[in-house]
VMD Tcl script that draws the C-alpha trace (Angstrom):
set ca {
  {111.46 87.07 119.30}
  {113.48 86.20 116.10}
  {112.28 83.53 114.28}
  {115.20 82.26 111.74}
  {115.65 78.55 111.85}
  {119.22 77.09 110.98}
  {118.69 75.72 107.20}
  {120.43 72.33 106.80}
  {121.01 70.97 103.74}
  {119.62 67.50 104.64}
  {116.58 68.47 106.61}
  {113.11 68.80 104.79}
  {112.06 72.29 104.82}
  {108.22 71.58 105.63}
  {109.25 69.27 108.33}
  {112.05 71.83 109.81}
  {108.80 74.44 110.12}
  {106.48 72.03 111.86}
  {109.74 71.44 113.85}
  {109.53 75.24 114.64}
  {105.73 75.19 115.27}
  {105.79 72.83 117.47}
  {108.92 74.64 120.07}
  {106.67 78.21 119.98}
  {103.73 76.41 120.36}
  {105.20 74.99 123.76}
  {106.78 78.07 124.21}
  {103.42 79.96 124.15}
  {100.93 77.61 125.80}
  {104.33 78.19 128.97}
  {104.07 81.92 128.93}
  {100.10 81.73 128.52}
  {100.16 79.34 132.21}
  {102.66 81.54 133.76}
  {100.48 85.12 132.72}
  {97.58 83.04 133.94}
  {98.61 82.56 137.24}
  {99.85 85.96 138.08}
  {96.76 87.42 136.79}
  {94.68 84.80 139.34}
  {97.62 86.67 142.56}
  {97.14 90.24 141.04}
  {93.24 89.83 141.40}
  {93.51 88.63 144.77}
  {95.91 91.23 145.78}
  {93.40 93.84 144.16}
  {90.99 92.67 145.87}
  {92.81 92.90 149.18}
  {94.24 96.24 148.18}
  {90.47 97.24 147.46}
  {89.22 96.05 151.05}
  {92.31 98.16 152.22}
  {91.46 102.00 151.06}
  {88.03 101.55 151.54}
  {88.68 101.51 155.07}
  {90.87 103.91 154.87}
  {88.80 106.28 152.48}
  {86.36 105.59 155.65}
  {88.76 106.91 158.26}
  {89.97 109.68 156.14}
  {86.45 110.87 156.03}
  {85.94 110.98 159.62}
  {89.34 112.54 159.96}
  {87.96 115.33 157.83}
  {85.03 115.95 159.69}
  {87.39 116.69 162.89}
  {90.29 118.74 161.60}
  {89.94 121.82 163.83}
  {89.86 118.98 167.17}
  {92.15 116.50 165.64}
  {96.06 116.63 166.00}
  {98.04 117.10 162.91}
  {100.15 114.55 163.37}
  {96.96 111.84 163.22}
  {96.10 113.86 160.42}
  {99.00 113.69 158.40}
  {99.18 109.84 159.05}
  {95.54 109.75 157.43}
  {96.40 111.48 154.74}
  {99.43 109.59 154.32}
  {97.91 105.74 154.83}
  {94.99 107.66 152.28}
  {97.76 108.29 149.64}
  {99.57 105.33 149.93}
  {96.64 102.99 149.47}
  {95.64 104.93 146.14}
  {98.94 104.64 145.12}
  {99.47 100.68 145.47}
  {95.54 100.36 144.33}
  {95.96 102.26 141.14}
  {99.84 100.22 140.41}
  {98.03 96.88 141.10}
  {95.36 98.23 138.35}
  {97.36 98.87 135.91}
  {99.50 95.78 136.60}
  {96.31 93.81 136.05}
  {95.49 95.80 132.89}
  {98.87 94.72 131.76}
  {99.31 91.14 132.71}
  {95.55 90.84 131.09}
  {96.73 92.15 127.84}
  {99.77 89.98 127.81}
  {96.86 87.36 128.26}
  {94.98 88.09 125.63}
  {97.52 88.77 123.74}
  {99.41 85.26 124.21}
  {95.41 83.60 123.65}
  {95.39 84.94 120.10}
  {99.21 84.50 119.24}
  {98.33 80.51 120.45}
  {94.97 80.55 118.46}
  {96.91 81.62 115.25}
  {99.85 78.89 116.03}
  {96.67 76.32 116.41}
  {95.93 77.33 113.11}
  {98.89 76.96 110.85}
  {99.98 73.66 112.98}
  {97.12 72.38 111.88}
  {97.27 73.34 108.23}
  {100.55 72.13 108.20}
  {99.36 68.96 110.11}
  {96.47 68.46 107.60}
  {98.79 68.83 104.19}
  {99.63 65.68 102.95}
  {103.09 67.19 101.89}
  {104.58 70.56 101.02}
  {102.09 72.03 98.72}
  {104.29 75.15 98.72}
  {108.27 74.99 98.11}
  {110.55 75.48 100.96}
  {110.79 79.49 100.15}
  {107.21 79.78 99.72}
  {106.46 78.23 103.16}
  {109.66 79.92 104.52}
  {107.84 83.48 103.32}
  {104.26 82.46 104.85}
  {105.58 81.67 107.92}
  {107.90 84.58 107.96}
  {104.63 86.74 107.53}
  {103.18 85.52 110.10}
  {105.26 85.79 112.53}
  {106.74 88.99 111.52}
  {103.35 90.33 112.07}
  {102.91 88.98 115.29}
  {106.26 90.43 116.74}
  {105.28 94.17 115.31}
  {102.10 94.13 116.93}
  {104.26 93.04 120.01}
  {106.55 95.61 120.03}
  {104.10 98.30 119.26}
  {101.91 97.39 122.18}
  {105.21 97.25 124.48}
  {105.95 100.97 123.46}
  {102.86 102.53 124.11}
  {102.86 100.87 127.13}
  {106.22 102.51 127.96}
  {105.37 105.94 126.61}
  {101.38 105.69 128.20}
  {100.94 104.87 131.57}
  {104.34 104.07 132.73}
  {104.67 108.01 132.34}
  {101.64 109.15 133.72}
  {101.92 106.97 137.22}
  {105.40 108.61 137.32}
  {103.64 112.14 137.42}
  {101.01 111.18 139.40}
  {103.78 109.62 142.63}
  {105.35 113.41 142.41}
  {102.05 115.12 142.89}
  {101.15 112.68 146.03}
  {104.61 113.72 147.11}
  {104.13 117.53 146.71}
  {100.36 117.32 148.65}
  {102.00 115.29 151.13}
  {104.48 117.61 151.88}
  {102.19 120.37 151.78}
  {100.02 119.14 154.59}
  {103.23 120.22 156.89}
  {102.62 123.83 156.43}
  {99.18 124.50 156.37}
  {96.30 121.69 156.03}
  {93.46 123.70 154.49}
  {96.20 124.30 151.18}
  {96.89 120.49 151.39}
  {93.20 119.53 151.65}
  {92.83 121.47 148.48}
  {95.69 119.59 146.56}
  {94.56 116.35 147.65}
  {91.46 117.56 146.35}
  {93.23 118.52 142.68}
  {95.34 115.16 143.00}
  {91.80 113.05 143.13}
  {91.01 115.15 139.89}
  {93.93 114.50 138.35}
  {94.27 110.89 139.20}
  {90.55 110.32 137.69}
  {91.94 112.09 134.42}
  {94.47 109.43 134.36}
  {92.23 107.04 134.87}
  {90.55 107.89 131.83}
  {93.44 107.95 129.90}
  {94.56 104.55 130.85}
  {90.98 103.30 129.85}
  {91.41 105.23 126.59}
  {95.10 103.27 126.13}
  {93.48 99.89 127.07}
  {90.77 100.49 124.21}
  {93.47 101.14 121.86}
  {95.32 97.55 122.99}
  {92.56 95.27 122.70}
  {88.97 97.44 122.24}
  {86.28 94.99 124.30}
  {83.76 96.27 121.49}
  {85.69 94.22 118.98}
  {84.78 91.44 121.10}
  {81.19 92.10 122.15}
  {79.64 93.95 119.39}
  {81.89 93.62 116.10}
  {84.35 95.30 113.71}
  {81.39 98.25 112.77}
  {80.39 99.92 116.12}
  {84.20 99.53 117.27}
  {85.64 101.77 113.99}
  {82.87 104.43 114.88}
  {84.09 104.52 118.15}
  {87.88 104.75 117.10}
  {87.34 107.40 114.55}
  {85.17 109.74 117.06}
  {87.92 109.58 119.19}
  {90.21 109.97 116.78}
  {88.11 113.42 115.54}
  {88.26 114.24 119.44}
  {92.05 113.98 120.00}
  {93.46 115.27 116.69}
  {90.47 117.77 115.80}
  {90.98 116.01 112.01}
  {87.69 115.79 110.01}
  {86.96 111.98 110.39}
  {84.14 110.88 108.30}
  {82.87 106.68 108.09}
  {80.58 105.23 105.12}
  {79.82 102.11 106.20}
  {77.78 100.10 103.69}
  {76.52 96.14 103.16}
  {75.55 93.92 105.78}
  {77.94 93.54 108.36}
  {78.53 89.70 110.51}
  {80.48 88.83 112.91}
  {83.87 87.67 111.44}
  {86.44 84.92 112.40}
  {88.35 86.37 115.61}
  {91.56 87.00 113.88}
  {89.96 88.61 111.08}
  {88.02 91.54 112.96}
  {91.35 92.02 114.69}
  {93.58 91.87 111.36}
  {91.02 94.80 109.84}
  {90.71 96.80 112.86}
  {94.25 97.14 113.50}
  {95.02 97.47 109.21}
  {92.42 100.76 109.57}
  {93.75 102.22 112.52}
  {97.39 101.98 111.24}
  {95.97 104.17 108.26}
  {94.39 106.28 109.80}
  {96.97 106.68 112.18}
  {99.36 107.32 109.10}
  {97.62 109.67 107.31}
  {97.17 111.74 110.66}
  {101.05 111.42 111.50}
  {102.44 112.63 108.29}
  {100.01 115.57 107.74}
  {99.98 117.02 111.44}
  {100.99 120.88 109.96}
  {97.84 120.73 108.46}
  {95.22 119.09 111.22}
  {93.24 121.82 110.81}
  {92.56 121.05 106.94}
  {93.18 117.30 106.94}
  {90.26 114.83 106.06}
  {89.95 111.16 106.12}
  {87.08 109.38 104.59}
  {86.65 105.64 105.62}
  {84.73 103.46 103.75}
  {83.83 99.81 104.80}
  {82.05 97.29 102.74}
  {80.71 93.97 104.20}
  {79.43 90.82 102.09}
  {78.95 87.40 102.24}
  {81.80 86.98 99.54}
  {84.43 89.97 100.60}
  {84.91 92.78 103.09}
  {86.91 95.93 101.81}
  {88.24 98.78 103.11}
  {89.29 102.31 101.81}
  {91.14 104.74 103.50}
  {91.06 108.19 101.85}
  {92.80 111.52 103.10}
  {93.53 114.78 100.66}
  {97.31 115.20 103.01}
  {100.75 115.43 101.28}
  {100.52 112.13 99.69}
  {103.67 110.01 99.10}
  {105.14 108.04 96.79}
  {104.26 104.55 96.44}
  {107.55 103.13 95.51}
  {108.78 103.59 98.98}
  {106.84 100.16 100.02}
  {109.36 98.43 98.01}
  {112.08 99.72 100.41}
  {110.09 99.43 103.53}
  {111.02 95.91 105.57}
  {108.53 94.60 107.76}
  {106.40 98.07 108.65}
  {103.33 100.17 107.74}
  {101.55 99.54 104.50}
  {104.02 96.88 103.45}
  {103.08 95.14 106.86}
  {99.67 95.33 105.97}
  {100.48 94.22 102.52}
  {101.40 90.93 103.65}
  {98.36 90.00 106.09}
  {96.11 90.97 103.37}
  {97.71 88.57 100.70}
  {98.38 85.70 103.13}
  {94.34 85.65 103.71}
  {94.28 85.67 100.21}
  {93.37 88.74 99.59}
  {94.73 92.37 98.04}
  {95.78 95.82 98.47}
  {95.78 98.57 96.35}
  {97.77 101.94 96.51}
  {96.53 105.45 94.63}
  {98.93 108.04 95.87}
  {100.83 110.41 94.40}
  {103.38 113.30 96.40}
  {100.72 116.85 96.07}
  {97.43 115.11 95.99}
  {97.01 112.52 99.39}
  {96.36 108.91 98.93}
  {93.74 106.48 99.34}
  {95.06 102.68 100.78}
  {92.39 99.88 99.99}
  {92.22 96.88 100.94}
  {90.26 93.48 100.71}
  {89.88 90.25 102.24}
  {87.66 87.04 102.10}
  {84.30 87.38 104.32}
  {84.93 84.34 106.57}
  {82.10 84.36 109.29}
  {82.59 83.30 113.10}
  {81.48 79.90 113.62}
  {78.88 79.07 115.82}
  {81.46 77.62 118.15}
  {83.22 80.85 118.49}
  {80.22 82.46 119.58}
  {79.00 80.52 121.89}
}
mol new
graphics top color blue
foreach p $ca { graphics top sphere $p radius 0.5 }
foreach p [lrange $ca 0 end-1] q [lrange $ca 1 end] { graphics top cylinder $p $q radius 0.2 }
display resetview
């Protein structure tokens, strides 16, 4: 999605942008309907694919109890039907992981349109001049269609891969049951482990998307999480300092500071991997009824902070701009030698009671 509106000469900025508002909100509330109704078929189809292999699974078992009676063409046909069902289950799975995503993430893309139509809706004129509001809702947007594209190519690179891998090992076992079915009871055996390590890879990916813990417990417990597993997957010294009294915070605000820290973190962990074994990051979060801030510390390469004036639309600069459209600010201590430390605040705006009900 581009969003660069025509300018005309004769056409009131402010009213060309509520113009523009108005067409993506549309747009959205489509695509939200449309994701909504193929989520409601893909649960019904899991559900009937569900029914499916646990009959099978049933069969399979007594199959197994009569190999040395049963002929091996029966028993390949088990084993077959048996693969085949885990296959389709496990694609309808992670289609419904998907189109769910896409779900929630259309929900909060609309939420945030709600918002500025209404702001706009409320103003009694252009409180801002035409580049001003052109920059705020360039913002906006622009951060909307990075976290798009970003969640588009892990999605690629993460289980799009691994269900590739996991159809050629079905094949091999399958294929293997031809020449001696002891060896292929034994693969089908390492395939089941393998497909549950998958499995818990895809649940790690869908924690990165959209962590549920955001949701049901708040911005706190969900770092902790994030950072252990970020100490468990990098083997980088992760250490948290959480301090004040943390609330639950408008929707789009826990989100906005999750994802800020975990592109830090992220960064610092990226540009220092020849030296993972010596890397630390300390986090710091701070939690009022006035402000929340954030500090990201790591003692890496550092860099030099007059590359965010050359950076469009990425990163820290990315960051930069959420933080100052909530009216908040950013500050950047780095230096090429002696690793940086990225903080960040923004206005404490609690949940409403609304929102939590």
């Amino acid at each position: 999605m581009t969003f660069q509106p025509v300018p005309n000469p004769e056409e009131n900025p402010w009213e060309a942008f509520e113009q523009e508002i108005a067409r993506e909100y549309e747009q959205t509330m489509r695509s939200l309907n449309e994701v909504k109704l193929m989520l409601e078929q893909s649960q019904l189809e899991l559900t009937r694919l569900t029914q499916r292999n646990t009959a099978i699974t049933t069969h399979l078992q007594q199959v197994q109890a009569q190999l040395d009676t049963m002929p091996r063409s029966e028993i390949r046909s088990a084993y077959s039907n048996a693969l085949d069902a885990q296959q389709r289950l496990l694609l309808m799975r992670g289609q419904l992981d998907k189109l769910q995503t896409d779900y929630d993430s259309l929900q909060r893309y609309l939420n945030l349109l709600t918002k500025v139509r209404d702001f706009m809706a409320q103003s009694a004129g252009p409180k801002q001049s035409g580049a001003a509001a052109s920059r705020t809702l360039e913002m906006v947007v622009k951060a909307q269609e990075a976290e798009r594209q970003r969640l588009s190519r892990q999605m690629h690179d993460g289980p799009a891969q691994a269900l590739s891998n996991f159809i050629v090992q079905a094949e091999i076992a399958n294929r293997l049951l031809d020449i001696d079915a002891a060896r292929a009871k034994e693969e089908l055996d390492n395939l089941k482990n393998a497909a549950m390590g998958t499995f818990k890879e895809v649940r790690s990916f869908i924690f990165e998307l959209r962590p549920m813990m955001l949701d049901d417990l708040g911005l706190f417990p969900t770092v902790g999480r994030y950072l252990e597993s970020v100490k468990g997957q990098t083997g980088v010294e992760v250490n948290l300092n959480l301090k004040g009294s943390e609330r639950r915070l408008e929707s789009f605000l826990e989100v906005m500071i999750f994802r800020a820290l975990q592109e830090l973190v992220g960064n610092a962990c990226r540009h220092n991997q020849d030296m993972t074994g010596k890397l630390q990051i300390t986090v710091q979060m701070f939690m009022d009824d006035n402000v929340t801030k954030v500090s990201v510390a790591d003692n890496g390469k550092g860099f030099d902070p007059a590359v965010l004036e050359h950076t469009e639309g990425v990163g820290l600069k990315l960051i930069r701009e959420r933080v100052e459209l909530l009216g908040g600010l950013m500050e950047v201590d780095a230096d090429v030698g002696r690793g940086s430390r990225i903080t960040f605040q923004v206005p404490t705006l609690e949940r409403s009671d609304s929102a939590n009900s």
